[in-house]
N, C-alpha and C positions, 0 to 999 in steps of 0.2 A: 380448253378443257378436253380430257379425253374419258369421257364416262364409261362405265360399265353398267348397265341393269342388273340386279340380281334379285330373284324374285324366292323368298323364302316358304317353303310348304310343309306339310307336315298331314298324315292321316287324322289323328287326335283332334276332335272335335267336340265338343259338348254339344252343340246344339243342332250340328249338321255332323255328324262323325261319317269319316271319308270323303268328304265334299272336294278334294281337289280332283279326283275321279269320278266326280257325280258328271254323269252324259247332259251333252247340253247339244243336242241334234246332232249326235254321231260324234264325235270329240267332248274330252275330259275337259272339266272349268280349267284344269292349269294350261290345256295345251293354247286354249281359248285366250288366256294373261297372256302365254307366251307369244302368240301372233301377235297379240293387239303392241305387243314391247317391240318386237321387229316390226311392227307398220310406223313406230316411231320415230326409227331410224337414226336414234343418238347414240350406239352403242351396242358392242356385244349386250346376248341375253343369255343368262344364265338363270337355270331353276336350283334354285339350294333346299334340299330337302334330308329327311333321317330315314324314308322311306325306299328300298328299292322300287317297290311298283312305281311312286311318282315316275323317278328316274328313267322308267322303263318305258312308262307313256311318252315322258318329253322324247327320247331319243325316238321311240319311231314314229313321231310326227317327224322328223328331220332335226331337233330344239337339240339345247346340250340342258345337261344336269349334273351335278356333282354331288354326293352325298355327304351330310356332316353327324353331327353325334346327335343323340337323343336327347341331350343332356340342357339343353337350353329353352333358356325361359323365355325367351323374346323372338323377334324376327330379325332385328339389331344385332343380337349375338351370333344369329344360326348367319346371316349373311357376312359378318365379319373372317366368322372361319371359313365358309366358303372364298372369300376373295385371297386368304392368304393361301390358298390352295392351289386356287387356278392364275391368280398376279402373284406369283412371289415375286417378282423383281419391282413391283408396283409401278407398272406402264401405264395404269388407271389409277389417276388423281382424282375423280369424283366419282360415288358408288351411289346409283339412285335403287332405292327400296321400296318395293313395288309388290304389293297385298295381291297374294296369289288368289283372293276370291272378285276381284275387277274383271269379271269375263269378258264385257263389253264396255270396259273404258277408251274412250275419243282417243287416239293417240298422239292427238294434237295437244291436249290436255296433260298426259303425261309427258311431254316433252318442254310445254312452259314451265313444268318445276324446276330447271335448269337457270332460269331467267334471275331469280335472285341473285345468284353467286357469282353475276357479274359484280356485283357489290366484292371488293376484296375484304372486306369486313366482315361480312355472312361467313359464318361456319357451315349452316344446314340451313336449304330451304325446303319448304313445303310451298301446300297448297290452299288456296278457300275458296269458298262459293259464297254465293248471296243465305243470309237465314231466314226462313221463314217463320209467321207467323208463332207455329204450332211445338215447333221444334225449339225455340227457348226457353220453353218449362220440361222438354224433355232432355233426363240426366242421359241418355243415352249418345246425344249428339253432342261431341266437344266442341265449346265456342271457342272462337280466336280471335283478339282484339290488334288491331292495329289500322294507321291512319293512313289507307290507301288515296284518298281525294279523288282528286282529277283521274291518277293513274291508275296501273295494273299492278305493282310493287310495292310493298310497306316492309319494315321490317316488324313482326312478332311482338307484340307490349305484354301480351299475357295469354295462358289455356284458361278454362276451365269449363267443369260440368253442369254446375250452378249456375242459370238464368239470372239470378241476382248481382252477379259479377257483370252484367251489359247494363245495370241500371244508370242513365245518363251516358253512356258509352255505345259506340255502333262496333256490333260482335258481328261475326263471320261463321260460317259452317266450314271448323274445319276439315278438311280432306286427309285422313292419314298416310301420304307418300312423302316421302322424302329424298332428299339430293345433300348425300353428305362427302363436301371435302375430306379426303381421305384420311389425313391426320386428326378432323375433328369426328370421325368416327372412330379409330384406333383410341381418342380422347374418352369419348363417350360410355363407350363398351369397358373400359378402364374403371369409368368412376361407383363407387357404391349409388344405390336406388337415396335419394334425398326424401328428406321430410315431407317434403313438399308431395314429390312425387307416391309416395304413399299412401301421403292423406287422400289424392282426388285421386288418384289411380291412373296417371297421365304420365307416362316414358319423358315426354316431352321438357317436363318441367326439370328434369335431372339435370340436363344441359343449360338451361338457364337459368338454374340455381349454380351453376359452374363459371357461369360470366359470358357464355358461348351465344355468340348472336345467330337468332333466326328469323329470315327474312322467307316474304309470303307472295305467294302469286295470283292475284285475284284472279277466276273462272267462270264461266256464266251457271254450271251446273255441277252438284252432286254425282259422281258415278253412284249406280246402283252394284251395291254389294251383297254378296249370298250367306245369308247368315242363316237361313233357317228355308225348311221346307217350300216355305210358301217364296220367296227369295225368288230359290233354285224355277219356281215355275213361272214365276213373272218374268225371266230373263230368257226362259226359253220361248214363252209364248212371242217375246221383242224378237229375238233374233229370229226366229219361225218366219215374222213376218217382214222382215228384210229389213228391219231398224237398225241401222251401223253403230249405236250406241244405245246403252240404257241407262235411266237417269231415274233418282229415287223419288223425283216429283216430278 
């Protein structure tokens, strides 16, 4: 495989507005993704954003960025036009998609999302961790079903929001990163939004309402993500105090 990271940003925020340039001890949260993607070591990194200033921070941290249109609804999209920008001859067969608000994701962690797609069947892999108690009545945490066992590897049975969906079934905390075969993102980014995907409001389900298999990398933990206020100061108060990762339990 020859991956490429690309990591999507955007100022537009509803609930953290400009948070990719929210300071997080002296460095912006993207420049913070962008290291943690180079300590992973699979892959150029690139930031795709609509923003100059983003841009402008990666570049003088040492990072590259490319700017794409304003125009898109997803992070799937904004990063597809970035790869065709910076690969046009498409020397990068797999594109891992990488949530520009993981300031302190393990990079060990983002690098086993690769591990499915030893499967030549896998179209796109992700990620899971263990689910807790608390978090299968909450709609906010997507579950993920599939029959890892013994292993570290399952392939994907099903998303959803709804706790009700693990009744009798062992669900997973999904991890939103993914590692998409080049052609099954060019696929992806193609297809209209599905019913499915509508109803529960999960990107996820488009592709396998398509027939597109997704296989999953079991993890021991949650990265912790910056979605609001209070986030942004638990991540600083972690890295303040010399924790190499932050984890949302």
């Amino acid at each position: 495989m020859r991956p490429i990271v690309l990591i999507p940003a955007r100022l537009r925020a509803t609930r953290l507005p400009g948070k990719p340039l929210a300071d997080i001890n002296g460095a912006p949260m993207i420049v913070h993704v962008w290291r943690r993607a180079m300590q992973a070591d699979i892959g150029p990194v690139v930031v795709a954003c609509e923003d100059a200033a983003i841009a402008d921070a990666v570049n003088a941290a040492g990072g590259q960025a490319t700017l794409t249109g304003a125009h898109h609804q997803s992070g799937s999209d904004r990063i597809f036009e970035a790869l065709q920008q910076i690969d046009p001859r498409a020397r990068h067969d797999v594109v891992v998609n990488l949530q520009g608000d993981l300031p302190a994701i393990d990079p060990t962690v983002l690098a086993a999302v690769l591990e499915p797609l030893a499967d030549p069947m896998v179209d796109i892999a992700t990620l899971a961790s263990p689910l807790t108690g608390h978090e299968l009545t909450d709609r906010n945490v997507v579950k993920l079903q599939a029959a890892f066992g013994a292993g570290r590897v399952a392939r994907a049975t099903a998303f959803a929001r709804d706790g009700a969906a693990c009744a009798g079934r062992t669900c997973y905390h999904h991890i939103g990163i993914y590692a998409y075969r080049r052609a099954a993102l060019a696929r992806f980014v193609g297809l209209p939004p599905s019913a499915n995907e509508r109803a529960h409001s999960l990107e996820q389900l488009r592709a396998m309402d398509d027939g597109m298999v997704i296989g999953a990398r079991l993890v021991d933990t949650f990265p912790l993500g910056v979605d609001t206020p209070a986030d942004l100061d638990r991540v600083r108060a972690l890295l303040a105090a010399g924790s190499s990762t932050a984890h949302s339990r």
